[in-house]
C-alpha positions in Angstrom: -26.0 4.9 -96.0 -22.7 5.4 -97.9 -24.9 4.1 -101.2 -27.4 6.8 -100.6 -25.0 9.6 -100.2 -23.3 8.8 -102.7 -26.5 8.8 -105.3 -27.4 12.1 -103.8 -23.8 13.5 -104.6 -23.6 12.1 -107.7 -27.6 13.3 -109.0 -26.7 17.0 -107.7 -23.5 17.1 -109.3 -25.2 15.4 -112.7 -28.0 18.2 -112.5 -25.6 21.3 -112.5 -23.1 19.7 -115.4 -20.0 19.1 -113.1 -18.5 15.8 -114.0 -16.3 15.0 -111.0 -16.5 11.7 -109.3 -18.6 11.6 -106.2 -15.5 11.4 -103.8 -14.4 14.7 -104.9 -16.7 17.2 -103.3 -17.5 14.8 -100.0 -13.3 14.5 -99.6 -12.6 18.5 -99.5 -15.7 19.0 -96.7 -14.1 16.1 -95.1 -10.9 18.2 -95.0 -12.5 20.8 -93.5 -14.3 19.0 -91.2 -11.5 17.0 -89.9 -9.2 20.5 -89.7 -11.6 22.1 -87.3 -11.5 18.8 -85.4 -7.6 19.1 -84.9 -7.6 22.8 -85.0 -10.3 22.8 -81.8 -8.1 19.8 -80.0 -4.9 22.0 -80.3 -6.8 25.0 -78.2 -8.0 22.4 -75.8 -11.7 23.2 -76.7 -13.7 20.1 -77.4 -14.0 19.4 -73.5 -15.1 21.1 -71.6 -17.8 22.4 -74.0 -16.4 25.6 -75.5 -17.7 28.2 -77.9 -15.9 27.6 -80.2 -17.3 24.1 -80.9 -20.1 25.7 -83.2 -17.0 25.8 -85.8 -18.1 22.2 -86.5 -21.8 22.6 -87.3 -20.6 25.9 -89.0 -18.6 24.2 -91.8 -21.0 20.8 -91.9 -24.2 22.4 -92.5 -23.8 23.5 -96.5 -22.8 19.9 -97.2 -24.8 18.9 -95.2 -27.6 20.8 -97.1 -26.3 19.9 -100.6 -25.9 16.1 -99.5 -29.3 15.2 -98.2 -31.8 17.7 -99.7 -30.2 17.6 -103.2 -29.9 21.5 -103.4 -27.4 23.8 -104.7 -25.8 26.0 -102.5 -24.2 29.4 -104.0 -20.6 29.9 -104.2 -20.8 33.1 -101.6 -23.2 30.8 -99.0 -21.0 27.5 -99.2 -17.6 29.6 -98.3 -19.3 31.8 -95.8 -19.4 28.5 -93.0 -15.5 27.9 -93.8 -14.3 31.4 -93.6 -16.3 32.5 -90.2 -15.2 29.3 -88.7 -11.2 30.3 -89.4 -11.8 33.8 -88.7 -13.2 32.2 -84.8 -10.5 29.8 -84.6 -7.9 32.5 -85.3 -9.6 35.1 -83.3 -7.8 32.3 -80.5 -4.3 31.5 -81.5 -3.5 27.8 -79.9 0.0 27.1 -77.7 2.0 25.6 -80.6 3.0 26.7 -83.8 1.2 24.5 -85.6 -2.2 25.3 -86.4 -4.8 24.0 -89.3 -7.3 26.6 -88.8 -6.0 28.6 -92.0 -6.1 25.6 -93.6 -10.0 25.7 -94.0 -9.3 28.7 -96.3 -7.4 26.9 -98.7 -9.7 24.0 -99.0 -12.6 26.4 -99.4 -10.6 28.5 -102.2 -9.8 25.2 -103.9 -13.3 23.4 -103.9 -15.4 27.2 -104.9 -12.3 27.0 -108.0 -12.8 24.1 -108.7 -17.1 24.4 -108.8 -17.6 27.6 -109.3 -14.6 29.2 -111.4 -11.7 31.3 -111.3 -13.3 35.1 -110.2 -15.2 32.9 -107.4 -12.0 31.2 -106.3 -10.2 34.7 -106.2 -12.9 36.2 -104.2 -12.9 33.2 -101.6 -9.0 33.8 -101.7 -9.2 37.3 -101.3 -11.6 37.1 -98.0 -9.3 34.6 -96.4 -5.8 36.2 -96.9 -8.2 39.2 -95.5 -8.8 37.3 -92.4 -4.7 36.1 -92.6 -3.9 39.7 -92.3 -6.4 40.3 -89.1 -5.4 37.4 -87.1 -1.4 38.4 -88.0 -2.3 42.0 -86.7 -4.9 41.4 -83.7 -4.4 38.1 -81.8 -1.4 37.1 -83.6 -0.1 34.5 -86.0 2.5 32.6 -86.2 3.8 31.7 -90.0 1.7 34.1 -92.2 3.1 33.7 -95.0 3.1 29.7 -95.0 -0.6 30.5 -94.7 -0.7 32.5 -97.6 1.0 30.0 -100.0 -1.4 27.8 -98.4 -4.0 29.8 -100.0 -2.1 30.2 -103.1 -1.5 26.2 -103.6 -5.5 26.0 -103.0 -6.7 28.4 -106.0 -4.1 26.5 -108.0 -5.5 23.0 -107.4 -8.8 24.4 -108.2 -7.4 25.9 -111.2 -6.4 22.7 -112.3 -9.3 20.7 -111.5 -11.7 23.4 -113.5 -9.7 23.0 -116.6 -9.6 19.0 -116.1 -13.5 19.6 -115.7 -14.2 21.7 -118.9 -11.3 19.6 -120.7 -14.1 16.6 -120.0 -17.1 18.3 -120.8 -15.5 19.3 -124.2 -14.5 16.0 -125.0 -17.9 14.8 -124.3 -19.7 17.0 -126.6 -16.9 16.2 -129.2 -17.5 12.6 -129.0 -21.6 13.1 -128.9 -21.3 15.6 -132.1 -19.2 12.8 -133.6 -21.9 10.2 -132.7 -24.4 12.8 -133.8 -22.8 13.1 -137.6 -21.9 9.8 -137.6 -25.6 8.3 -136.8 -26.8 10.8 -139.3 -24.7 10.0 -141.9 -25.4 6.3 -141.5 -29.0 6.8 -141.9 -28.6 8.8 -145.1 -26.7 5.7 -146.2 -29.0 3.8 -145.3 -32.0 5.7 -146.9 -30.3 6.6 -149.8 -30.0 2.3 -150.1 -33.3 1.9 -150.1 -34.5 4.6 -152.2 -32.2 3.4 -154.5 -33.8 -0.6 -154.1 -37.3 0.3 -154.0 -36.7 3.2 -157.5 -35.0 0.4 -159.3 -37.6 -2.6 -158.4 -40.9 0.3 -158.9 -39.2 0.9 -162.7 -38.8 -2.4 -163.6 -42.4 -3.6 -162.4 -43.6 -0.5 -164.0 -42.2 -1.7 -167.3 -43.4 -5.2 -167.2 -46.7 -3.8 -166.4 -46.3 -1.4 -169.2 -45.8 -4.4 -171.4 -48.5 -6.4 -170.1 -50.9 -3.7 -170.5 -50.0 -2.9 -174.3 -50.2 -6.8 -174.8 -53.6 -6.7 -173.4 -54.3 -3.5 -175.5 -52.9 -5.2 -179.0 -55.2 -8.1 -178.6 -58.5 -7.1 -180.6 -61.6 -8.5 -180.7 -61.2 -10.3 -183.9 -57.9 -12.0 -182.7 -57.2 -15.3 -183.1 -57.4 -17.9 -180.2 -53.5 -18.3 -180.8 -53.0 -14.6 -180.5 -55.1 -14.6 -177.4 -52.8 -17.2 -176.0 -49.6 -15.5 -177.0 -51.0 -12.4 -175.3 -51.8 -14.0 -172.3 -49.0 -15.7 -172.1 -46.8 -12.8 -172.4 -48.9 -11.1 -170.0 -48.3 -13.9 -167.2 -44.4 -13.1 -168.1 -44.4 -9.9 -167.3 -46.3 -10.0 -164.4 -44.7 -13.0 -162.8 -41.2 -10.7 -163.6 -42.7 -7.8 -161.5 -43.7 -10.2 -158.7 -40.5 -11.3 -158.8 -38.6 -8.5 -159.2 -41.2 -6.9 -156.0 -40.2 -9.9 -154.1 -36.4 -9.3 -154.4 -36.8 -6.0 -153.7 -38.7 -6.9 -149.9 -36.5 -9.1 -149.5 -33.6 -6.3 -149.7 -35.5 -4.0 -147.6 -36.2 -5.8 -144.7 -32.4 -7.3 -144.7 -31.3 -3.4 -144.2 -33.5 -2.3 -141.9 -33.1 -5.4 -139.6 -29.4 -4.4 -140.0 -30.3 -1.0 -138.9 -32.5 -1.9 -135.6 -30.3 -4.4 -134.7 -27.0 -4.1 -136.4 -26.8 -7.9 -137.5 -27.6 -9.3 -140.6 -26.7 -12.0 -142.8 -23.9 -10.7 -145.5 -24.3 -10.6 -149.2 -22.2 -9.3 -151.6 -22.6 -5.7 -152.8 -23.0 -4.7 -156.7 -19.8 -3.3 -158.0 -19.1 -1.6 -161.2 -18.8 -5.1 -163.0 -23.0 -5.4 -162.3 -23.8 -2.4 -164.4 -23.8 -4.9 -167.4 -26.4 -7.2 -165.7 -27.9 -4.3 -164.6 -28.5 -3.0 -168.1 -29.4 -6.2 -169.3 -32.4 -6.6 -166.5 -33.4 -2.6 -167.5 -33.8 -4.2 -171.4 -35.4 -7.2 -170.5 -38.2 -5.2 -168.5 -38.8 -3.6 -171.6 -36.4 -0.3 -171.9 -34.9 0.5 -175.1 -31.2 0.8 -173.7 -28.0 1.1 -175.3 -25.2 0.0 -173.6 -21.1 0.5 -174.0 -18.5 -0.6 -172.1 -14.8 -0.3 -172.7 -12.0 -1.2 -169.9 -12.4 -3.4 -167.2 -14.7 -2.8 -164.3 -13.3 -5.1 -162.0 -10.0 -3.2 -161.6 -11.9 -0.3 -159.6 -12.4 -0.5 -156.2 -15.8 -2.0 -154.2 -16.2 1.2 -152.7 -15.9 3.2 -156.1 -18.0 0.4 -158.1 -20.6 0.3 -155.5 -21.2 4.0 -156.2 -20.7 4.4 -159.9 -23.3 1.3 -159.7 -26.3 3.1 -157.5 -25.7 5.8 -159.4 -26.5 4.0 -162.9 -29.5 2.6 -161.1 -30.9 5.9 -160.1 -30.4 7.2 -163.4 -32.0 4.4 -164.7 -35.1 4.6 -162.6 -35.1 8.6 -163.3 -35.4 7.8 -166.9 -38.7 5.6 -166.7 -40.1 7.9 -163.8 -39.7 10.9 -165.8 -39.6 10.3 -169.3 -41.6 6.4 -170.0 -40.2 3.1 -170.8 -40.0 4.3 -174.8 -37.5 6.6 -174.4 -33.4 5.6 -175.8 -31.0 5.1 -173.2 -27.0 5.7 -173.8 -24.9 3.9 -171.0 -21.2 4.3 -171.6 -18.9 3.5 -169.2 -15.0 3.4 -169.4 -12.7 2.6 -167.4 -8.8 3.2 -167.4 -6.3 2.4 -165.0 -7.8 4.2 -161.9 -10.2 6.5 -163.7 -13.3 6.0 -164.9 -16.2 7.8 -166.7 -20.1 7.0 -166.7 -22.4 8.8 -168.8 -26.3 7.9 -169.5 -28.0 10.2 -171.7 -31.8 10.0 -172.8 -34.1 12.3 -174.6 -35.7 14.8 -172.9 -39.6 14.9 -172.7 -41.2 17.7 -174.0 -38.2 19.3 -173.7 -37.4 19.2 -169.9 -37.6 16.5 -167.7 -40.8 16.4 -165.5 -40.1 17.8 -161.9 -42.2 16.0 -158.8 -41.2 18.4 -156.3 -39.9 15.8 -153.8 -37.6 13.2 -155.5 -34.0 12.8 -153.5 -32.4 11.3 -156.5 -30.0 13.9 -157.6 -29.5 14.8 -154.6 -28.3 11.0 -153.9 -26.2 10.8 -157.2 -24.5 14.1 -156.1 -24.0 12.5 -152.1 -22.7 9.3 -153.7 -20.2 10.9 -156.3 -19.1 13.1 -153.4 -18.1 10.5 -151.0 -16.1 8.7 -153.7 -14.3 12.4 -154.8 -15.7 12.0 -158.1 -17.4 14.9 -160.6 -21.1 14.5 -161.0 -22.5 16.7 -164.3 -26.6 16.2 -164.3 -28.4 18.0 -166.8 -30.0 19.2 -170.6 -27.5 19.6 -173.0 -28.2 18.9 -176.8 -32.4 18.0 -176.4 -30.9 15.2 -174.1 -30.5 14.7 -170.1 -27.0 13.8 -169.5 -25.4 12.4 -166.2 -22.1 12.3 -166.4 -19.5 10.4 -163.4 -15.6 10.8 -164.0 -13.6 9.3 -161.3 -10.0 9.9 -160.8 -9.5 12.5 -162.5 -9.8 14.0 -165.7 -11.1 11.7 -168.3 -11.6 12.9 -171.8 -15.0 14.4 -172.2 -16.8 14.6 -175.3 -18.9 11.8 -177.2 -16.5 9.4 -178.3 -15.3 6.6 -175.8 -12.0 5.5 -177.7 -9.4 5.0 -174.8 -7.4 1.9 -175.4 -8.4 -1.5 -174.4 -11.9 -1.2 -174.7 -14.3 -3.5 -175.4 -17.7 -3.0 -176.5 -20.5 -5.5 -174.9 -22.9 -4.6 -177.7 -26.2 -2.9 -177.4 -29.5 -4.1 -175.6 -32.3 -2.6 -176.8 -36.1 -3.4 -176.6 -39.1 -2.0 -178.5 
């Protein structure tokens, strides 16, 4: 029974948005309840039958209403039971001093406070120091003005219990708007992972299957059968690259989304800004004409700062052969200095622009990434060339030349 109720309490309170525990609302029309009890004993009339026992079914029947049938009963309708039942009991002053009958008022002006809000409370307070006043003038009362603070303490403790209430309900939408942006900016991380995977591994395989194909093409008719093998045997290269290089990149995928559904995965170690050699080098060897300087140590920067200097060197990698072809020259230069550091890969722009697909993220990524890491992020033309340009930590000197001290130069990687 007490399970029941209690589901019932809880699902109505749930469905209007009032997050008090269940106990609340069934303790204040217990109060009431139990104060008509003790305020009908001290006028002697629960026995013999009196009139004034319809007091009891007069405060009972709006919980009783909201408890079993699940409905919400208006502010004006739930008070209505409490205040008719004082006004009756007054109308009949008891022997004693003592009497509980006012105190139905200030449980009612604490729980409609406490529901329903602060002009509801008042108006519930209002009626009852209304019927105060009566019962002082007409039958009499003893202790008025007890019975008025009485109703004062209740709006107060309803007060308090509405601002607890909306204190709640704003820390729960603060926490789910937190949960919100945070689950949201997990899954751009997450996307913007593998786009970057999938855009690297889809440029390399399309430049060993650019090679493959022009091997393939150079082979003529009158070739020689040593010339045939060479060919083919190149062309087993590349392809076995790109089927290894697709492999690798499944592999990748599936290991972050399996983190995503289930938040477990086995850990590897992230690319830093010491990788974007390597990196480079695997560009080259796929067949991209690439040249490649670095000055300063990479491993000095932070994982968080090389991871992002890193995707973004991939992405501009991969923009290159989506946009402009595997032929095109790449300039990687990358310094670094202390704390700061400076990226820039530049490439000749086809036709004059670069050639716009309408959807691709990966600006949009590069911009994302250098923001999270409080870096400046240039992308654009500038001298018949597409520049993206990363400077981290602050102002680095701009301009061609890379001549800070300590550099060293790993040489340039280039393919035909």
């Amino acid at each position: 029974m007490l399970r029941w109720l209690r589901a019932g309490i809880e699902s109505n309170l749930e469905r209007h948005q009032i997050p008090y525990p269940w106990w609340v609302p069934l303790a204040s029309h217990l109060g009431q309840v139990v104060s008509v009890v003790v305020a009908l004993v001290l006028r002697d009339a629960l026995w013999p039958l009196d009139p004034l026992l319809v007091c009891v079914p007069l405060v009972m029947v709006s919980p009783l209403i909201q408890f079993t049938t699940h409905r919400w009963v208006p502010w004006w309708a739930d008070s209505a039971g409490s205040v008719l039942a004082a006004a009756l009991l007054l109308s009949r002053p008891p022997d004693g001093v003592l009497d509980l009958a006012p105190v139905l008022l200030g449980l009612a002006t604490a729980e409609i406070t406490a529901r329903d809000g602060l002009h509801e409370g008042l108006s519930v307070a209002a009626i009852g120091q209304v019927v105060l006043i009566g019962a002082a003038i007409g039958p009499g009362l003893v202790g008025a003005p007890l019975y008025t603070f009485e109703l004062l303490l209740g709006f107060v403790i309803g007060a308090m219990l509405l601002w607890q209430m909306r204190a709640l309900i704003a820390e729960r939408r603060a926490r789910e708007q937190a949960w919100d942006r945070a689950t949201t900016a997990e899954r751009e991380r997450i996307a913007r992972e593998i786009h970057d995977l999938v855009a690297h591994s889809l440029s390399i395989s399309l430049l060993q299957v650019t090679g493959a194909r022009r091997a393939l093409r150079d082979v003529g008719e009158t070739a020689s059968p040593q010339e045939t093998a060479e060919a083919v045997a190149e062309v087993d290269a590349a392809l076995a690259d790109a089927e290894q290089v697709g492999r690798r990149a499944m592999a990748d995928i599936r290991r972050a989304v399996s983190a995503m559904a289930d938040g477990t995965s086995e850990r590897h170690a992230l690319p830093g800004a010491a990788d974007i050699a390597a990196l480079v080098r695997e560009m080259a060897a796929a067949g991209l004409a690439v040249e490649y300087d670095e000055q300063g140590d990479p491993r000095s920067l932070p994982d968080t700062a090389g991871l992002g200097l890193y995707r973004i060197a991939q992405e501009s990698l991969a923009n290159v052969v989506k946009h402009a072809g595997g032929d095109a020259p790449v300039r990687v230069r990358f310094t670094v200095t202390g704390g700061r550091a400076r990226l820039r890969i530049s490439n000749p722009l086809p036709s004059g622009r670069p050639r716009p697909d309408g959807i691709g993220s990966g600006l949009a990524g590069m911009q994302a990434r250098a923001a999270q890491l409080g870096a400046l992020l240039d992308a654009g033309p500038a001298g018949g060339d597409w520049v993206v340009d990363v400077r981290l930590g602050g102002a680095v000197r701009s301009g061609p030349g890379f001549d800070l001290p300590c550099g060293r130069t790993l040489g340039r990687m280039e393919t035909a």
